[in-house]
Structures are given as structure tokens and as C-alpha cells.
C-alpha positions in Angstrom: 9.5 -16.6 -24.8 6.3 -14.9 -24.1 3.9 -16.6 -26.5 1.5 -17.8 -24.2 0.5 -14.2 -23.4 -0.7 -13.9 -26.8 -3.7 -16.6 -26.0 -5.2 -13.9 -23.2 -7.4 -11.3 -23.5 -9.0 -9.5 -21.2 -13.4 -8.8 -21.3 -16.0 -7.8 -19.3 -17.8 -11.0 -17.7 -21.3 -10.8 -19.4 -22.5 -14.5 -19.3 -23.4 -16.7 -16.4 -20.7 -19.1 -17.6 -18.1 -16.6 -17.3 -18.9 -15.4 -14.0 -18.9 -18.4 -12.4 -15.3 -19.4 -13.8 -14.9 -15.7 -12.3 -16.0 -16.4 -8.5 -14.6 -19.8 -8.6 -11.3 -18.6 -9.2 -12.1 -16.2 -6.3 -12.5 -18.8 -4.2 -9.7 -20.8 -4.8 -7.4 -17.7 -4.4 -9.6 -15.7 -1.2 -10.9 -19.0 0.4 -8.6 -22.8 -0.2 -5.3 -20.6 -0.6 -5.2 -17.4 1.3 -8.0 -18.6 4.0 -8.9 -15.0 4.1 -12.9 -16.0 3.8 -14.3 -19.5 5.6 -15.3 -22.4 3.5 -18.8 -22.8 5.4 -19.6 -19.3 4.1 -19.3 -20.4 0.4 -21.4 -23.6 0.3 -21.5 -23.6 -3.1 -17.5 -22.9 -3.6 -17.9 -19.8 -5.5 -16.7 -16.6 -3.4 -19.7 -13.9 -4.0 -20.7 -11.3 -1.1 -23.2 -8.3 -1.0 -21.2 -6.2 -3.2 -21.5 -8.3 -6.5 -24.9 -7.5 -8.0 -23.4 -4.0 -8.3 -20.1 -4.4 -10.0 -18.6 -4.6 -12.8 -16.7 -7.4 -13.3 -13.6 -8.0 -15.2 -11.9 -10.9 -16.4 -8.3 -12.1 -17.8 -9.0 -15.3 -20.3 -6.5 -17.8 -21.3 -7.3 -19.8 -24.5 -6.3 -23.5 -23.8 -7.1 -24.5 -27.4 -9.5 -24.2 -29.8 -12.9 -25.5 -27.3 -11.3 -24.4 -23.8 -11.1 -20.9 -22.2 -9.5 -20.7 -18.5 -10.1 -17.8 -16.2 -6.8 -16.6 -15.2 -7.7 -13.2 -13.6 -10.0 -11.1 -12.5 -11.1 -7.9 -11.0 -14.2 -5.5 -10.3 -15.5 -2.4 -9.9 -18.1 -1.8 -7.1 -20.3 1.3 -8.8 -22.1 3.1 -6.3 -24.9 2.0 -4.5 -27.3 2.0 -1.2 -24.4 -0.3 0.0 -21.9 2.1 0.0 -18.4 1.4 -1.0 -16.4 -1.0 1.2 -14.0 1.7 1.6 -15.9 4.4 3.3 -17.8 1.4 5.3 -14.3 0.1 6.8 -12.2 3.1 7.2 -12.2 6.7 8.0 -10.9 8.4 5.0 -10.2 11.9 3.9 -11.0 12.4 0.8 -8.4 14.2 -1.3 -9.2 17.3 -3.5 -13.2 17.9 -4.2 -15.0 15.1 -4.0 -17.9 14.0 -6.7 -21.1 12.5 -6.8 -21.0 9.3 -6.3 -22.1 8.2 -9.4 -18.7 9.3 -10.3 -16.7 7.4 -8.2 -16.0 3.2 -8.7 -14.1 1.2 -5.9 -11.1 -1.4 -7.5 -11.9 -4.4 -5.7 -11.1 -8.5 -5.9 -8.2 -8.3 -7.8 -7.5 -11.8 -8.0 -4.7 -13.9 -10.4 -4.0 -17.3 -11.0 -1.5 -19.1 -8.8 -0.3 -20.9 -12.1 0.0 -17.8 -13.4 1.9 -15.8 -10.1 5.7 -15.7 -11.7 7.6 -16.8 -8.7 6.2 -19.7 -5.8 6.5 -16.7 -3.1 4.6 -14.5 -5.3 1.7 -13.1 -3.2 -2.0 -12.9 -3.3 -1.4 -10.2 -6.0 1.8 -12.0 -7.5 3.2 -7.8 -7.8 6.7 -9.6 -5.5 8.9 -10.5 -8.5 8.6 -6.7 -9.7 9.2 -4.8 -6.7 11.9 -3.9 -4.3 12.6 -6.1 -0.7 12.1 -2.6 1.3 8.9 -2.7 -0.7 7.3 -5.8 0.4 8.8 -7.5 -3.1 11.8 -10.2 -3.7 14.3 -7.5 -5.4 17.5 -7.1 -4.1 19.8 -4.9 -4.8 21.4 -6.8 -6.7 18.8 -7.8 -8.9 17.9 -4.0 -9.3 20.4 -4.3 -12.3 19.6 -7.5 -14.2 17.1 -6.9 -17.2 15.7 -10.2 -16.4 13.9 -9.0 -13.5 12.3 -6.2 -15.4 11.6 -7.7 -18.3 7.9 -7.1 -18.7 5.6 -5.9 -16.8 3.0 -7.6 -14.8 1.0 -9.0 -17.8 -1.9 -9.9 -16.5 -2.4 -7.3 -13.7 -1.9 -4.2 -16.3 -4.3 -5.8 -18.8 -7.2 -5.9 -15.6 -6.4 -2.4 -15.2 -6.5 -1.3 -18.7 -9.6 -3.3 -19.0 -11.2 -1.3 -16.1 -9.5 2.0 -17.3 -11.8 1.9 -20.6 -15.0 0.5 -19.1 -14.5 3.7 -16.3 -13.6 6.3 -19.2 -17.0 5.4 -20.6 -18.9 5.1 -17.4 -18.0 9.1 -16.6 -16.3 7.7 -13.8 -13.5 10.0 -12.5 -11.7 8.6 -9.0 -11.5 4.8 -8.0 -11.1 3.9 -4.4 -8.9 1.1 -3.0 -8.1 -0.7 -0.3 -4.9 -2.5 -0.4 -1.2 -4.3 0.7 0.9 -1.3 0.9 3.4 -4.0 -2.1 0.3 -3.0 -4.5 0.4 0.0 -3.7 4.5 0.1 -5.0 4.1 -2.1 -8.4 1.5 0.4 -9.2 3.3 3.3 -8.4 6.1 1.4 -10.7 3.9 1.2 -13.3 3.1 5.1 -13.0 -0.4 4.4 -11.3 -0.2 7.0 -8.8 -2.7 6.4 -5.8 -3.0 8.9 -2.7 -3.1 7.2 0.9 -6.8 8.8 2.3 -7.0 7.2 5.8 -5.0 4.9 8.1 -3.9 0.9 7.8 -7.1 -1.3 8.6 -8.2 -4.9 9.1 -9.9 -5.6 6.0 -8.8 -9.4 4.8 -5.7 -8.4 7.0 -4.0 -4.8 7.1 -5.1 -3.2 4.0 -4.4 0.7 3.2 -7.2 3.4 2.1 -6.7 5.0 -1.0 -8.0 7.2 -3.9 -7.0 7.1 -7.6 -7.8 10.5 -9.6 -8.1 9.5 -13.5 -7.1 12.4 -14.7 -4.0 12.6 -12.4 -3.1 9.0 -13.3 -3.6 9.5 -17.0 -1.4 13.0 -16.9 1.4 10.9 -14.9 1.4 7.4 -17.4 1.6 9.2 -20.6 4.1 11.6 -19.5 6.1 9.1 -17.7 6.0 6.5 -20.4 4.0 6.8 -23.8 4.6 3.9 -25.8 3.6 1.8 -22.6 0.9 4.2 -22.2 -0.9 4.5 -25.3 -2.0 0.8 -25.3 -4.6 1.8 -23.0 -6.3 4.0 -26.0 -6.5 1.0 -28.1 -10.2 0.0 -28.9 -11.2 3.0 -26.5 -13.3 5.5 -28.7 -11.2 8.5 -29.4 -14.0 10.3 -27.4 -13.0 9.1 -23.6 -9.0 9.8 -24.2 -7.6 12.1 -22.1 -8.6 15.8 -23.5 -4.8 16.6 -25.0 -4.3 13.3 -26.7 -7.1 13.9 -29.1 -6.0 16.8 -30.9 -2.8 14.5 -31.6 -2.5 12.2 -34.2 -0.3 9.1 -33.7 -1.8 5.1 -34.3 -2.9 2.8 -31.2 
């Protein structure tokens, strides 16, 4: 049933081939869908803005056959510069626990996925809807609450980004992740035991978007408690080096 997901993987964009594909699929989704940025600001129809040239960028890669590659996701991380990070720049925040140089701190931005690849046609900007609750912003009933159907798999796509962006931040040193988002994002997340902390109040940022700070070592402690087979994906092809401190002393297969 799920044998397309095996022809996606899930790099870091390091060719100029690949980044375009990137901020082409940005535009489709940020500018001809969601009309969130104007088309006379993107001449060149690829979405790009200031912070770019200091992000990381992430991508989710669907292998057509044997010559093609479509980008089917992507997402970034905004690594600390003299621009700031959209999220102090937007919103008054308070920060939560001590905070650390800035050189430890990344900012999840431009999530961005596929509408051919959203699971439902009232799937959102994010396409999180099918997995969460009505009360939540999702297409859940209670009724549905029930039916294994409707929680059959995780959000493929989404969850590889993040694991993606997990590793490349384990190596970086990085320790919290800010982001502004929907407050549904916020709740598949929080499904999916990523635990973010609301640091400031709702604000107009590509419509009424929600401040908040992930702590790594807080989120890892809650996944692999919560759920470890689920979890321990995230380890695979991460260096034994950047797992979390009480997972090394265990032995168990990735």
C-alpha cells in the first residue's frame, strides 16, 4: 500500500539543481497556491528572501524512475546571523529556561510539501489535517478517533524533514529551534511527541502564526520515552557521537 514511500529520501540540498527544484516548489505552495507572497516579488518564479544564504536547506526527493527526481518537500534551518531570526524580528518572545548563544540556536522555517503529496484535498499548507483532531484545527471526528485507517502512518514526509533536520542540528551543536507556526502544527507535532513551548503571543506572519521554542534535549527525552521503535529511526546514519547521552551506553541496532 505504501510502496511509493520507499522511492523518497530525504538530503541536504547541496547543488544548484536541487535548490532550485527546492524554491520552485516554494513558490508554487507560498505564492500560485496559498497567495501568501505576490507574484511581482518573484520575477523569476522561485520564492527566495533574505533569509536563504544563511540556511540550511532540506529536501524530501521522490524518485520518478531511473533519470527523474521530483522535489516533494522541503524545509530549512535559518542559522544565526546579522539578520537575526525571523522570530525574534516579528514577535516579542520570552524565551524559556536559559538561553544560549546564538550560534546554538537554528529557526525551523519554510516547511513546505507537495500538494500531490497533501493526503486529503482540504489538507492545508502543512497537509498535518488528516492526522489531527477537529477541535485541533484537523478533519478528525470523533468518530474517526477510532478507525486505524486514520492513524495509520504517520505523516511520511513531514517526519522524515524533521529527522533530516534533527541529524544535521545534532552535528551543528545546535540545542533549541525556534518556530513560528499554525497553532494545527503545533498539535500533529505534539502527536508525534515533538514537544514545543509557546514563547510570545499569535502574530501576523503569513497570517496568524504562533512563537515557539523547541529544546532538543527536551524533545529527544519525550520521543524516546514516549515511543522508541518510532523513535530510534532518527539515530539511523547519525554517528553514535550526537545521540542523546543515555542511548549510547545502550546497545540495540538502528
Amino acid at each position: 500500500m505504501y510502496e511509493h514511500l520507499k522511492r523518497i529520501k530525504f538530503v541536504e540540498v547541496d547543488s544548484e539543481y536541487l535548490r532550485k527544484q527546492v524554491h520552485k516548489l516554494r513558490y508554487d505552495v507560498y505564492v500560485s497556491e496559498f497567495g501568501f507572497e505576490k507574484k511581482e516579488d518573484h520575477p523569476s518564479g522561485l520564492e527566495e528572501d533574505i533569509y536563504d544564504p544563511h540556511s540550511i536547506e532540506l529536501a524530501a526527493i521522490e524518485q520518478i524512475d531511473e533519470n527523474t527526481q521530483k522535489v516533494i518537500g522541503t524545509i530549512r534551518l535559518i542559522l544565526h546571523s546579522e539578520l537575526g531570526f525571523p522570530t525574534e524580528n516579528v514577535a516579542c518572545i520570552k524565551f524559556k529556561g536559559t538561553k544560549p548563544p546564538k550560534e546554538k540556536i537554528a529557526e525551523i522555517s519554510r516547511l513546505t510539501v507537495c500538494k500531490d503529496y497533501r493526503r486529503r484535498e482540504l489538507d492545508g499548507l502543512h497537509g498535518v489535517e488528516s492526522y489531527i483532531r477537529v477541535y485541533e484545527g484537523g478533519l478528525l471526528s470523533t468518530n474517526e478517533l477510532g478507525r486505524k485507517d486514520h492513524l495509520r502512518v504517520q505523516p511520511y514526509i513531514i517526519m522524515g524533514l524533521y529527522k533530516k533536520m534533527y541529524q544535521v542540528s545534532k552535528r551543528l551543536g545546535i540545542t533549541h529551534w525556534y518556530l513560528i507556526t499554525e497553532k494545527k502544527l503545533w498539535y500533529a507535532l505534539k502527536r508525534f511527541n515533538f514537544i514545543f513551548h509557546q514563547i510570545g503571543e499569535p502574530v501576523y506572519y503569513f497570517g496568524m502564526r504562533i512563537p515557539y521554542l523547541g529544546i532538543i534535549d527536551e524533545i529527544e527525552e519525550n520521543l524516546f520515552s514516549k515511543n522508541f521503535d518510532f523513535a530510534k529511526d532518527f539515530l539511523v546514519d547519525l554517528d553514535k557521537q550526537f545521540w542523546p547521552r543515555e542511548l549510547r551506553k545502550k546497545e540495540f541496532h538502528v
